[in-house]
Each structure stands twice: as structure tokens, then as C-alpha cells.
C-alpha positions in Angstrom: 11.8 -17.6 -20.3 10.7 -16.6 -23.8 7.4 -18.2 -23.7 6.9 -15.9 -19.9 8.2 -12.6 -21.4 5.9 -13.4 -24.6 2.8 -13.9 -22.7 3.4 -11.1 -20.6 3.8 -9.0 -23.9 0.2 -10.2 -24.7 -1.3 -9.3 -21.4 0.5 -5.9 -21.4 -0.2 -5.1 -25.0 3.4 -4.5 -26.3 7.0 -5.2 -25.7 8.9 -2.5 -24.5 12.1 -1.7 -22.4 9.7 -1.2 -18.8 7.8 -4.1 -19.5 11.4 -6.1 -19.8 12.7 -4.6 -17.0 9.5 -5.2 -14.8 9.9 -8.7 -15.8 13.4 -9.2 -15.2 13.0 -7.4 -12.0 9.9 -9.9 -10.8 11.6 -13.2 -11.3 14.7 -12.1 -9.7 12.5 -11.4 -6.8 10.9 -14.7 -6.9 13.8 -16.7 -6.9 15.3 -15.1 -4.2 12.0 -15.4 -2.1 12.0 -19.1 -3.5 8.5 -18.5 -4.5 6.4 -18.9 -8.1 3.0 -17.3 -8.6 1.3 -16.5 -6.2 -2.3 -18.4 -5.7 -3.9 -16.0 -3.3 -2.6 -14.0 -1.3 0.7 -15.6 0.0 3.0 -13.0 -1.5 2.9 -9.2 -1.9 4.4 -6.9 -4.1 4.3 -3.4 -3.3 5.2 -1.3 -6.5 6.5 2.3 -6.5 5.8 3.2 -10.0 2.5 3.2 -12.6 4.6 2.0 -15.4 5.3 -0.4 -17.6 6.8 -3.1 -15.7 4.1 -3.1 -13.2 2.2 -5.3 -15.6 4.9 -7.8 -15.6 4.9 -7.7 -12.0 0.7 -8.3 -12.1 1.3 -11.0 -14.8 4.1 -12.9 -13.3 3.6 -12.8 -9.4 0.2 -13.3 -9.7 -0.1 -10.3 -7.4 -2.9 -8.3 -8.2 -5.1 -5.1 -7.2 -8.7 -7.1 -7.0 -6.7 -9.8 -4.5 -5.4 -7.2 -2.5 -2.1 -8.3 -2.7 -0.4 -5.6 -5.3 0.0 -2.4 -3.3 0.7 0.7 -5.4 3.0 3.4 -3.9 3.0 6.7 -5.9 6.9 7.5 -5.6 8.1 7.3 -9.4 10.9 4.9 -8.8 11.7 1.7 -10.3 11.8 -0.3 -7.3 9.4 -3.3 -6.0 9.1 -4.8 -3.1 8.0 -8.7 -2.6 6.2 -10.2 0.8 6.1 -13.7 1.2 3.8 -14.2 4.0 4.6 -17.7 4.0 8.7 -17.4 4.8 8.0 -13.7 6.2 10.9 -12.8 4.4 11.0 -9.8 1.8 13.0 -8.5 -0.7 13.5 -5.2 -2.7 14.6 -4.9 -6.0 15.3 -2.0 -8.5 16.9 -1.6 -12.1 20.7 -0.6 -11.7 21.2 3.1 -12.7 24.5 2.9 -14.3 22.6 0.2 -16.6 19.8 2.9 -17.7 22.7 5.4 -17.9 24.6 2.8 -20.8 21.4 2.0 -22.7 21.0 5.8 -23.5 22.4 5.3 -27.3 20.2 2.1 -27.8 17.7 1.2 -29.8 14.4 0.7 -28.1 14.7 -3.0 -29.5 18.0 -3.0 -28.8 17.5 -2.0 -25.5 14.6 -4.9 -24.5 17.3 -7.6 -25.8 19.9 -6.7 -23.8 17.7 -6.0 -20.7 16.7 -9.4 -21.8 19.8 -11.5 -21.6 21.5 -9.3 -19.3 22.6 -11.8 -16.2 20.6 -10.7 -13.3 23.5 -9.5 -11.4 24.3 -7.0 -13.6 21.4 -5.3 -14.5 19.4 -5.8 -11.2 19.4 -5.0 -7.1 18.0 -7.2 -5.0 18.3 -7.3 -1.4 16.9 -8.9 1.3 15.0 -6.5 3.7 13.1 -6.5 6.9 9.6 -4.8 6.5 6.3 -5.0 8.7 3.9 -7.6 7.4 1.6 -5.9 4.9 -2.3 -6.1 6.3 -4.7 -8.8 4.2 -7.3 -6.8 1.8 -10.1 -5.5 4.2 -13.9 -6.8 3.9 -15.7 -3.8 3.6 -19.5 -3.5 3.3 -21.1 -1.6 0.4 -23.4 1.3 0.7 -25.8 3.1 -1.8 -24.5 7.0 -2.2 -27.0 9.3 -1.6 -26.6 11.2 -4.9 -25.7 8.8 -7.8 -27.7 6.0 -6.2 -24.1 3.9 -7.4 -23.2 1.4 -4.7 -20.0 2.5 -3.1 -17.4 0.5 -0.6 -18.4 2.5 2.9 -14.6 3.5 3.6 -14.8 5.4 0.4 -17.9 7.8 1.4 -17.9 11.3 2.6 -20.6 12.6 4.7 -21.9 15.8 3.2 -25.0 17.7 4.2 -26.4 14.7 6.4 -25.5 12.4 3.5 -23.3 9.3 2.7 -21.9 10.2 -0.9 -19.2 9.0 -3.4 -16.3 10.5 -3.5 -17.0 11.5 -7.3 -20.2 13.3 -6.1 -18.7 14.8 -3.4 -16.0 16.4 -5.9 -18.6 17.7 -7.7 -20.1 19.0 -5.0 -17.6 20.8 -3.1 
């Protein structure tokens, strides 16, 4: 477990309590899934935060943005969800509140150890949950923008003024 966390430290740049928590949170949800790393695309997480822990998620899953297989959800919660398209089976897990509520008077060191050797139970919900399969990464094609002359993926163009344009240069021109 040590050598994991430590590695994920290096990927993420520093060890803080998010990154901990992401970490704890990610192989709870893989053993409950009965799952490791994901090679491809087999398993999904779908992540309702920006923060820390989603690295840990990226780094440990194997779930990533480029594969399509890390879907980010802007709700500002600490909860993931984790597809296995394999079993069809999905679970959601989030950080305990009460457990954010007692760590108030620690330490930021103090409060990655005890995230750290925490038991699962205690520190973490994870439940088993029915949810529609989430689509594969689309194939799109690439087109030139009409403005920049950067290529573009066609989905993300806006016609303007008999024009295919990015959506930078169409912000810039609106």
C-alpha cells in the first residue's frame, strides 16, 4: 500500500489529505468491483470533483481523460463513481462526513496518516448502484478552424458567419 500511495504522490506532485482520501476512496472501489487497473477501457470512473484525489483516481484505476474512460462531473462533491463494463456492475463511493468533521483540529500530516490507516469501513461509503452503461469515447474527425488555422475535433466547432471555427475564436468573436 505504501509503495501505491508513494507513487501516486510522485504523479500528483505532493501528499496531501485529498490525494489520501482520493486514494483510499479508489481502491475501496476496486475491490468491491473486484477489479485492478484498468488496461483500456473496461472500467469507468466518473468523478464529481476537480481536486486532489482525482489524481489518485487517474493514477490508480488507470482511468483516464485521453482513453475516455474518466468522466468529470462539475458538482463539487467528494464522491466517484466506478463502471466495470466487464461485470456491468458499479459502485459509488464518497469520504464519510462525520470523518471530515473529526479531522478539523488535525494536522495536515496528521490528517493524511490517519486517512491512511483508517479501516475502510470507517472512513469510507461505498455502495453498490445501478447506473446506465457510460457510452465508449467517440471517434470524431478533425477539422481546420477557419480563423486560427488550428485543427479542431468537429463536435467542438461553431458555425459563425458561414464558417467552421474553434470555440476559442468564436469567444473572441462574439
Amino acid at each position: 500500500m505504501k509503495d501505491v500511495y508513494k507513487a501516486a504522490v510522485k504523479f500528483h506532485g505532493h501528499s496531501c489529505p485529498g490525494l489520501a482520501i482520493g486514494y483510499r476512496m479508489t481502491l475501496a472501489a476496486l475491490d468491491s468491483l473486484h477489479i485492478e487497473r484498468a488496461e483500456d477501457e473496461e472500467l469507468v470512473a466518473i468523478v464529481q470533483n476537480d481536486a486532489c484525489g482525482t489524481d489518485a483516481v487517474q493514477f490508480i484505476s488507470g482511468c483516464t481523460f485521453g482513453k475516455g474512460n474518466f468522466i468529470f462531473k462539475d458538482y463539487g462533491k467528494m464522491v466517484y463513481i466506478f463502471y466495470n463494463r466487464n461485470s456491468k456492475k458499479a459502485v459509488r463511493v464518497s469520504r464519510k462526513t462525520e470523518v471530515r468533521q473529526k479531522m478539523n483540529d488535525l494536522s495536515r500530516e496528521e490528517m493524511i496518516q490517519k486517512i491512511l490507516i483508517t479501516p475502510t469501513s470507517e472512513i469510507i461509503n461505498c455502495e453498490e448502484i445501478d447506473i446506465q452503461a457510460p457510452k465508449y469515447a467517440e471517434l470524431v474527425p478533425t477539422v481546420v478552424c477557419d480563423i486560427c488555422g488550428e485543427t479542431v475535433m468537429k463536435t467542438r466547432t461553431k458555425d459563425w458567419n458561414d464558417k467552421k471555427i474553434c470555440i476559442s475564436c468564436f469567444n473572441k468573436t462574439t
